[in-house]
Structures are given as structure tokens and as C-alpha cells.
C-alpha positions in Angstrom: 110.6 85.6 77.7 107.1 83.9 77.8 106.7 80.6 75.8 103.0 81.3 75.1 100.0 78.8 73.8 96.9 80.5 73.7 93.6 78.7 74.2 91.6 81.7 75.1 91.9 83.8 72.2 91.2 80.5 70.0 87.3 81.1 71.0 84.9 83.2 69.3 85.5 86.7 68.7 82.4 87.2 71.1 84.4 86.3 74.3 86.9 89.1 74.4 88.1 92.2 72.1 91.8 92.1 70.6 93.4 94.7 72.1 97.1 96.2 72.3 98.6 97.8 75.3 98.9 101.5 75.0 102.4 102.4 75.2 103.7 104.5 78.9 106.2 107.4 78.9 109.1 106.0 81.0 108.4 101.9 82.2 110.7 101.2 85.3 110.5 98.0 87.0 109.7 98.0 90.7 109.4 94.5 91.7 110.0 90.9 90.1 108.7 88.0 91.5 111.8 85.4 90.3 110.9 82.5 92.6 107.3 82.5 90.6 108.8 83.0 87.0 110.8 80.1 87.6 107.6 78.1 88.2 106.2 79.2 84.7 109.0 78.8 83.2 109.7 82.4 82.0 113.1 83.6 81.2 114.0 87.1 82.2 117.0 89.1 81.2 118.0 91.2 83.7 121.0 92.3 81.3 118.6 94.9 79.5 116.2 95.9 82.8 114.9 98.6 80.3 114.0 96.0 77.8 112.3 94.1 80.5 110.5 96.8 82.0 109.0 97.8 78.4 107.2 94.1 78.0 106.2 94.2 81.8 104.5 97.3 81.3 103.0 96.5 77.7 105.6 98.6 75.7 106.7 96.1 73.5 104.2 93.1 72.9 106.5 89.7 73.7 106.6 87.0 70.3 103.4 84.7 70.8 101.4 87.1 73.0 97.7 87.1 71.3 96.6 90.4 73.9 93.1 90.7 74.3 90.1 92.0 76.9 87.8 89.4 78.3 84.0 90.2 77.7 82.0 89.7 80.8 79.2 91.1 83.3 78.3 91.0 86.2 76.1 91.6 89.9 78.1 94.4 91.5 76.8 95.0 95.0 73.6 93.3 93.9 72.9 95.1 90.5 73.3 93.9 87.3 75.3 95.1 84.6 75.4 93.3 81.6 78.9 94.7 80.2 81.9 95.1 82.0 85.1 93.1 80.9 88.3 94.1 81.2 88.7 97.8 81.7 92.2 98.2 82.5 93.3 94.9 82.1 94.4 92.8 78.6 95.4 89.3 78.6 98.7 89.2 77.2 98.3 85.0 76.7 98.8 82.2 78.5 102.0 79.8 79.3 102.3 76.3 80.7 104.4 76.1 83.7 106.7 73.6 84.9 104.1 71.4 86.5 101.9 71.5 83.0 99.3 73.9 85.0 97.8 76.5 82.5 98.1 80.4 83.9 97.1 83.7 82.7 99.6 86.3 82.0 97.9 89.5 82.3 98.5 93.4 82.6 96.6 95.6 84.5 96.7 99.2 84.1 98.1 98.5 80.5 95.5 101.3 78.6 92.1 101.8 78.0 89.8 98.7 76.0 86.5 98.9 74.6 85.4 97.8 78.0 87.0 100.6 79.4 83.2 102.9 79.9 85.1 106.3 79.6 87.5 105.0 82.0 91.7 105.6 81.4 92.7 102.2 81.7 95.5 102.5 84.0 96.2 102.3 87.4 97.8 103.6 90.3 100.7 102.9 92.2 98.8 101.8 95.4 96.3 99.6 94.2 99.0 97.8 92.3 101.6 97.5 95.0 98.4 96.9 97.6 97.5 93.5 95.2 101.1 92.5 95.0 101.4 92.3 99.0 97.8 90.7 99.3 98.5 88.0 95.9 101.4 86.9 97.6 100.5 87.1 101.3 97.7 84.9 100.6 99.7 82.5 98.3 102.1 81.8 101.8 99.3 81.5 104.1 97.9 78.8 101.8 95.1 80.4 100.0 94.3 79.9 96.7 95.3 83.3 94.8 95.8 85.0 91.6 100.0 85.9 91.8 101.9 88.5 91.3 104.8 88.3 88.7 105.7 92.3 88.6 105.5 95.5 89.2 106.1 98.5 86.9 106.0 102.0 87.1 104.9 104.2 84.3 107.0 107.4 85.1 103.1 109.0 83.7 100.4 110.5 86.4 96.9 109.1 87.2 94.0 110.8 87.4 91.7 110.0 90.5 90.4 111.7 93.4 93.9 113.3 93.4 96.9 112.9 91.4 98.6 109.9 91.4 101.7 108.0 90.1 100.8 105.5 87.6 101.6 101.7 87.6 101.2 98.5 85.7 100.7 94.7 87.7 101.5 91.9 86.1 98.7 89.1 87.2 99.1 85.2 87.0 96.0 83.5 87.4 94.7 79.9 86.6 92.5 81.8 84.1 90.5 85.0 84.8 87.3 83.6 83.9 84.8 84.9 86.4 81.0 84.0 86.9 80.3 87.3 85.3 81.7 85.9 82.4 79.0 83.4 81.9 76.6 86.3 82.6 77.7 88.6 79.8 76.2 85.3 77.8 73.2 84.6 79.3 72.5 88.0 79.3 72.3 87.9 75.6 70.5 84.8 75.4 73.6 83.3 74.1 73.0 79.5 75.0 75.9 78.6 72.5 78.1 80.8 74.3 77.6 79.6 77.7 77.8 75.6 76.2 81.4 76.8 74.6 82.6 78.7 77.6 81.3 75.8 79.7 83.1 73.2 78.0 86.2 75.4 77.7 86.3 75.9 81.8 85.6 72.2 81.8 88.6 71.1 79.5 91.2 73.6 81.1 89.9 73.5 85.6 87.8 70.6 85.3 89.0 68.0 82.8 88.2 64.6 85.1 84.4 65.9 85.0 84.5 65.1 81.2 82.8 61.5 81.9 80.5 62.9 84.3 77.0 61.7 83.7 76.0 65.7 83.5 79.3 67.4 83.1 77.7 71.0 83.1 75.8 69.9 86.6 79.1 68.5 87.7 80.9 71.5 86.8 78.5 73.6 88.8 78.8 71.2 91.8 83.0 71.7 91.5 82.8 75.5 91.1 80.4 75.6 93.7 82.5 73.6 96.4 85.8 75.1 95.6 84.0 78.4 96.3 82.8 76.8 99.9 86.4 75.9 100.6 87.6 79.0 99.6 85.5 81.4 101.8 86.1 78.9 104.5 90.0 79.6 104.5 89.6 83.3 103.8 87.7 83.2 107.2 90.3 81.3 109.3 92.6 84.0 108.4 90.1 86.8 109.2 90.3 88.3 105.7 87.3 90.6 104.4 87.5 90.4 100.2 85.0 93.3 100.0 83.7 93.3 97.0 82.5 90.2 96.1 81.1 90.7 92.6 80.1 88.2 90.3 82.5 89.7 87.8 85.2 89.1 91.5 84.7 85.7 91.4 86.5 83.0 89.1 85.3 79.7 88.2 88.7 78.2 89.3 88.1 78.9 92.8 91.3 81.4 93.1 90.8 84.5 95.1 91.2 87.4 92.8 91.1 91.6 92.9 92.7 93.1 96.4 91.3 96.6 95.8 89.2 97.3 99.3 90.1 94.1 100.9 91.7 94.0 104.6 92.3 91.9 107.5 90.4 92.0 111.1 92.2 93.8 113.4 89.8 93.0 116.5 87.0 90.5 115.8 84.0 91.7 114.8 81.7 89.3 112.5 80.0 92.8 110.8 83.4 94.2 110.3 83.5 96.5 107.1 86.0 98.2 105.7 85.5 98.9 102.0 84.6 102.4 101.4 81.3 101.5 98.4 80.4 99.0 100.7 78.1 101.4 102.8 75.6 98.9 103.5 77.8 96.2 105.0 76.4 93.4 102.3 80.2 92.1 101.8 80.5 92.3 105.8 83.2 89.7 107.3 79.9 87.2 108.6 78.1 87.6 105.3 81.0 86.0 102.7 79.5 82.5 102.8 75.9 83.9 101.8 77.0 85.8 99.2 79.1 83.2 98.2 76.0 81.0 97.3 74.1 84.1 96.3 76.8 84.0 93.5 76.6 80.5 93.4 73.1 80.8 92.6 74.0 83.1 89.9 76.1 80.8 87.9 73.4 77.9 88.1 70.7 80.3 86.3 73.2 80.7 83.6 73.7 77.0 83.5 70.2 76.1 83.7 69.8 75.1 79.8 72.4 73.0 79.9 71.5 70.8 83.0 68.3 69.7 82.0 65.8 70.4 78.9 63.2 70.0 81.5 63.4 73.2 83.0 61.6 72.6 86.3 64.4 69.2 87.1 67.0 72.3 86.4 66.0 74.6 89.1 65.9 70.7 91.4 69.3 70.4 90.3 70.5 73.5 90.6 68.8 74.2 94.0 70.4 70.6 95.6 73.9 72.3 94.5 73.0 75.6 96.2 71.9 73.2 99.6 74.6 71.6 99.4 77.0 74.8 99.2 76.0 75.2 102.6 76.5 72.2 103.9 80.2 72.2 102.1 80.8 75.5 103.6 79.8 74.6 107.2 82.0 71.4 107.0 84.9 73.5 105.9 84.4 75.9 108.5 84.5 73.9 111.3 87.2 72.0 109.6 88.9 75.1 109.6 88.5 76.4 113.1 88.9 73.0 114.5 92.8 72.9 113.7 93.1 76.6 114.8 91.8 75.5 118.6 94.0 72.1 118.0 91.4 70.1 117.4 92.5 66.7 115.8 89.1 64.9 116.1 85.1 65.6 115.6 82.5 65.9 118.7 79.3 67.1 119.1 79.6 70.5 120.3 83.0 71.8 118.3 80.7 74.5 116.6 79.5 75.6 120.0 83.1 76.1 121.4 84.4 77.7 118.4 81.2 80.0 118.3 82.0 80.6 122.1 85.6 81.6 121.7 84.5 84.2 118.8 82.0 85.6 121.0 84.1 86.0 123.9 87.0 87.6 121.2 84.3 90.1 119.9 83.1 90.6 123.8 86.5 91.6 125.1 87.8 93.2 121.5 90.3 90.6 121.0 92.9 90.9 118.4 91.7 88.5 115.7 95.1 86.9 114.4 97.2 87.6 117.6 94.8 86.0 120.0 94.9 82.6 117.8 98.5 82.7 118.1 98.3 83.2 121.6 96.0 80.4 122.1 98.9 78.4 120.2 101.1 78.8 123.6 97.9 77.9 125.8 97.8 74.8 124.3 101.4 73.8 125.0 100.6 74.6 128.9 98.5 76.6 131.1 101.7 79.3 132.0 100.3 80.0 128.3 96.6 81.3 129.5 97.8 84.4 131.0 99.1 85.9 128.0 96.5 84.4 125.6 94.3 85.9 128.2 95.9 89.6 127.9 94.4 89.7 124.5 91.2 90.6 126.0 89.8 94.1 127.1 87.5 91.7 129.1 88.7 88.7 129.5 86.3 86.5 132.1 84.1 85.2 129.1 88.0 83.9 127.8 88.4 82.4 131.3 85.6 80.6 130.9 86.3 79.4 128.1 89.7 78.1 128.2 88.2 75.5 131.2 85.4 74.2 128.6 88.2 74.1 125.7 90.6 72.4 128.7 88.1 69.9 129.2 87.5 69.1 125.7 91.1 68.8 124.9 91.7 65.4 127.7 89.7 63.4 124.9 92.3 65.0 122.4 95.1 62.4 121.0 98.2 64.7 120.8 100.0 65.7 123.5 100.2 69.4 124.5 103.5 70.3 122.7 102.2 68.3 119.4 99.4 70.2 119.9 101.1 73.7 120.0 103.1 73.0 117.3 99.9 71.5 114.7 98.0 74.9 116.1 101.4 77.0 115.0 101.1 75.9 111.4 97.7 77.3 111.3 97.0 80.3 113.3 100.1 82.6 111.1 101.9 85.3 113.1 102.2 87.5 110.6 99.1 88.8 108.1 99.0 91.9 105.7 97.7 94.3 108.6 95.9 96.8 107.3 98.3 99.4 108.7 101.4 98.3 107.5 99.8 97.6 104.2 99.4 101.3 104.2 102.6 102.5 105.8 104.0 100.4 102.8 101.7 102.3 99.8 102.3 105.3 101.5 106.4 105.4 101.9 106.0 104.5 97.9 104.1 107.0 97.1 107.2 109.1 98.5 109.8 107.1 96.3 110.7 104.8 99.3 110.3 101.0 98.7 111.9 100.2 101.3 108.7 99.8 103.4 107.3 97.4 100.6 110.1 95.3 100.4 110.3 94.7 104.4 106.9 94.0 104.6 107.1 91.5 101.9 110.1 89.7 103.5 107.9 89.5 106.6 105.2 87.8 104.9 106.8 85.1 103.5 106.9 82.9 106.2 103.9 83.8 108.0 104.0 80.8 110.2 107.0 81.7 112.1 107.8 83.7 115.0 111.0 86.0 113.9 112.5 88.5 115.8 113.5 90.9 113.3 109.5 91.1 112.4 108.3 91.3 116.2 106.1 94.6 114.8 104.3 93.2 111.8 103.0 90.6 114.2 101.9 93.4 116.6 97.7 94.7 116.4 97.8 98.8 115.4 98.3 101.4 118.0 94.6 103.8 117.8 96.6 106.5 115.8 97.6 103.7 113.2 94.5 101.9 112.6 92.8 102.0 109.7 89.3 101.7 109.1 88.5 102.4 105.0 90.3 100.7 102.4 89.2 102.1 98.8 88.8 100.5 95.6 91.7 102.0 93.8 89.5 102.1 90.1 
């Protein structure tokens, strides 16, 4: 099924703990993501669905699979732990797809590791069918994101604040090497480990900063502005990661781990929704500071290796973390520029864009719906009025739209160019937070059905489709949802 070449588990025996998969009662598969086996190249025999389910869920170990648990640390919510690696998760190997990219084939919820800190090692049915939606709804909207190759039930029960059903998600990832991951050596005072691991992330993300001058400063400077770009995007689609870990954040710049993560509903740049997030620090505004806070992070692991003299370190190091603000606030407005149909630069962009948010957050506008909106304002002003209608209070809006009119007459496009550059942006349809859970919660009931439409819906988020009209609709006050858990 897999055609695996393993790099990973060629390190040191420091780096990860070999570890099987601990065999689950009854493995059914739930949902197979073909269109994304085909791109890795793996072969799936739906002739024996029971045979297939049993490798999915880690019952029988696939020829070539070297399965092991990733060592790492990390900052969570500020304090550090300096062991956490994989708890529930164990890397089956790696395979090289079609286009010669490396990816990660990993199980979560496949049994306890030593990582595991008295935990079971499994996971629940939610959380996994909550990260397939996410994985992929990202993927469409152009994000950079771990995947999601399958879904497996485990026909056993979880144990968590009640009973649950149990699951296994299969994970595809450009690797699952975080910044906690260089922490776990650092913390040990492990400079050989950090040079390997640095080299290794180098050969396999980074291979054209081999001839750098300073590779490891190099490296530092890529990780650091694939993060800035990152963030940037996550914010132009009004997603809220919500637990932004050292330990959540990979060195390849791919968004990874959907447990407490949702989407605005109505703007609001201190929107929360996580439930362990109780003082707001991974708070829809804050993502580009902790961004660099993480940023800052890697670079004091790094330090030995960008200069012996440790005082032009910290220079270097701190130029990278100036300059992660400077990438990020390029990327931003880059970003917000195309969703207002903006094809040029001019002083004062950042002041409109800031304007429009603070009239959306004024007047309670629906985040994703009142971008779309704005999509039919800009093909002509018989657009304003619904655009407008987003708006509990919409005069700050109405204002608005006149200095956004003006700026647009210096604009090259025409208005229907315009409205349909702004379409390919600003997506109709997102993972809202309620029909995430209308999903998770049909499941739970043995009804799929729920999962599989919202899916359908999300995979061409960019278009207007009738038969989805309600995914693209903000949620009633009875429907809203304002916690998202962690699902550990």
C-alpha cells in the first residue's frame, strides 16, 4: 500500500522512541481521502475494506513502515515542558509522492507511547473527524496544511469527560517536525542534536539553503517567513488556530493540530474560542506576536550554531525576529489588499483595511459573509445595499464604501474584473463553527451523512452553489457556538 523510505527513523535513537501501534477491537473505515492517495502514490485495495481498515487503524503494520514517536518539547500557553512527543500519535514512515515531495504518514489515536504521561493514546471520534474537515478545508482555501488521508473507527470506547467512541486519523504532513522539537534538544544541552536535526530540516524543507553563507541563520530566516506568511493567510480567512504551542508549530510552515481551532463568525480581533485558552493569549489579533514569540524560541535554540560569538548570535537572531514583523505586515496587507480588490500599493491601504475591520467589529459584521458581499459592491454600487445589510450598524460601512470608492478610480481593472479577482479570495463557504459541530454531533449518533455534505461543500469554497446556500449562511443565536475544546 505505502512504498515507504524512511529518513527520520535513520537518526539517532534520541530523536524518537520505536514504537508499535496497539492493536483496536473492531477497525472500520469511515472516510478515504482517494484524490490525496493518488498524489502519494498509495495503492488502496478496496477489495478487502477490512484489510484496509486494519493498516489505517495500526492493526497490521504495512511492509517498510519503521513506526516510531517523535521526541519533542515545548512552550504550551507560555510554559515550558521539556518532554512531550508524541502521545497518541506514531509515525508509521514516510513516502515520496508523485511530485518527489517527502510526506509523513502518521496515525493518531494509534495507542499509548512512552510520551504518552499516563495518557491512553487514543482519540475520539470528534477530534478526529473535526481535523479531517479543518486539514482539508484549509488545503481548498489555499493554506498550507497537514492532510487528511483517513478516518477509522475503532468499534472501542474513550474515556474523557464522558464516554466516547474511539477513532484513529491518518495525518500527511511535509514532516511533523515542530519547534518544540529543537527544544526537547536544547533543553538537554544537546548542541549535537540541534546541529543534526538542523541539517536534517535543512536537507529535506530547505535544500537550496545548503550554499548559504550561514545555512542554520538562513534556515531560521526561511522558517521564520514561511511562519509570517502563514499567519497572514490564516487571518484573511478569519481562522483562530488556538493553541499555538511551540510543540503546534512545524518548521515547514504547514498548519497543523485542529483541536480548539474555529472560524469568526462576527469580527472581533479579541475573539476566543478555545476553552484552556482562558486568558485570550492565542486571541484572533494576537497570532502574529505569538508567532514571533515562537520565532524567538527557535532562534535561542539555534543560537550555537549561528555564531561562536554569542553576543553577534543574539544580532543575528534579533534582525530575524525584526524582520518577522516586517514579513508579516507585508503579507497582511498583501492579503487584505486582494480581499478589497486592490491590484496596486498606496499610501493609506493599511488605514482603509483597518477602517473596514473597525466598522465590521462596530456594526457586528459577519466576518466571511461581509467580504463576499463586498465582492458584489465592487462589480457595482446596486451591490452596497446588500454588502451594507451585513451590518447591525451600518453608517461607519457607508462611510466607508465612499473612501474605498474613491480609492478604487486609481484602480486598473474594471469593476467586473474586479468582482471576479475579489471572488477568488474572499471564499463563500468556510468550516463554520456550527456546522462543524452539527457534523461531529450527527456522528456521534452513527449519521455521516452530516460529514460527508459538509465536506462536499467545502471543496470548492470559492463558488457560490445553490445546493450549499446554508453553509454559506452566519449561525442563527440558538446555533452559535462559542467554545471549541481540545479533544486530548
Amino acid at each position: 500500500m505505502f512504498q515507504f523510505d524512511n529518513s527520520y527513523a535513520r537518526l539517532p535513537d534520541r530523536f524518537f522512541a520505536s514504537v508499535y501501534p496497539e492493536p483496536v477491537e473492531g477497525p472500520k473505515l469511515l472516510k478515504f481521502n482517494a484524490e490525496l492517495a493518488e498524489e502519494l502514490g498509495v495503492e488502496a485495495d478496496f477489495s478487502d475494506p477490512a484489510r484496509l481498515a486494519a493498516i489505517l487503524a495500526g492493526n497490521v503494520v504495512p511492509p517498510g513502515a519503521m513506526p516510531i514517536a517523535m521526541a519533542y518539547a515545548g512552550h504550551q500557553f507560555g510554559n515550558f515542558v521539556p518532554q512531550l512527543g508524541d502521545g497518541r500519535a506514531i509515525l508509521l514512515g514516510e513516502v515520496v509522492d508523485r511530485n518527489g515531495k517527502r510526506r509523513d504518514i502518521q496515525l493518531k489515536g494509534a495507542g499509548p507511547t512512552p510520551y504518552s504521561r499516563r495518557g491512553d493514546g487514543r482519540a475520539a471520534l470528534g477530534p478526529v473527524l473535526r481535523e479531517y474537515i479543518v486539514s482539508e478545508a484549509m488545503n481548498a482555501l489555499g493554506v498550507p496544511a497537514t492532510r487528511a488521508l483517513a478516518a477509522v473507527a475503532t468499534g472501542e470506547q474513550v474515556y474523557r469527560e464522558t464516554v466516547e467512541q474511539g477513532a484513529v486519523f491518518v495525518r500527511v504532513a511535509a514532516s511533523h517536525v515542530r519547534i518544540g522539537t529543537f527544544q526537547f534538544f536544547a533543553a538537554r544541552g544537546d548542541n549535537d542534536g540541534i546541529k543534526l536535526l538542523a541539517d536534517y530540516v535543512i536537507e529535506r524543507h530547505y535544500p537550496e539553503l545548503k550554499v548559504a553563507e550561514n545555512p542554520y541563520l538562513a534556515l531560521l530566516q526561511g522558517v521564520a517567513a514561511r511562519q509570517a506568511d502563514l499567519i497572514a493567510r490564516w487571518m484573511g480567512i478569519g481562522f483562530i488556530h488556538g493553541v499555538m504551542n511551540t510543540d503546534n508549530m512545524t518548521i515547514s510552515g504547514e498548519t497543523i493540530d485542529f483541536g480548539p481551532c474555529a472560524f469568526l463568525d462576527e469580527y472581533d480581533p479579541m475573539k476566543v474560542f478555545s476553552s484552556i485558552d482562558q486568558g485570550g493569549r492565542y486571541a484572533y489579533r494576537n497570532q502574529p506576536g505569538i508567532g514571533q514569540w515562537n520565532i524567538a524560541r527557535l532562534a535561542e535554540c539555534l543560537l550555537p550554531l549561528l555564531d561562536e560569538d554569542e553576543e553577534k548570535a543574539v544580532e543575528a537572531a534579533n534582525a530575524v525576529l525584526k524582520a518577522f514583523g516586517e514579513r508579516f505586515q507585508k503579507e497582511w496587507i498583501g492579503v487584505f489588499r486582494a480581499k478589497i480588490g486592490l491590484a496596486t500599493e498606496a499610501d493609506g491601504d493599511g488605514d482603509l483595511i483597518q477602517a473596514l475591520l473597525a466598522a465590521m467589529h462596530e456594526g457586528q459584521a459577519d466576518f466571511t459573509l461581509a467580504f463576499r458581499r463586498l465582492c458584489g459592491a465592487a462589480a457595482g454600487t446596486e451591490g452596497d445595499e446588500l454588502f451594507l445589510s451585513s451590518f447591525s450598524h451600518p453608517a461607519k460601512a457607508r462611510e466607508w464604501l465612499e473612501l474605498w470608492g474613491t480609492r478604487l478610480d486609481a484602480e486598473p481593472q474594471s469593476p467586473t474584473e474586479r468582482a471576479k479577482t475579489m471572488r477568488s479570495v474572499n471564499p463563500a463557504v468556510i468550516p463554520r463553527n456550527h456546522k462543524v459541530q452539527e457534523a461531529l454531533s450527527a456522528a456521534n449518533y452513527g449519521d455521516f451523512s452530516f460529514f460527508e455534505r459538509l465536506l462536499e461543500a467545502l471543496e470548492k469554497p470559492f463558488e457560490e452553489r445553490p445546493e450549499f446556500l446554508g453553509y454559506m449562511q452566519p449561525p442563527e443565536p440558538e446555533e452559535r457556538v462559542t467554545q471549541t475544546f481540545c479533544g486530548t
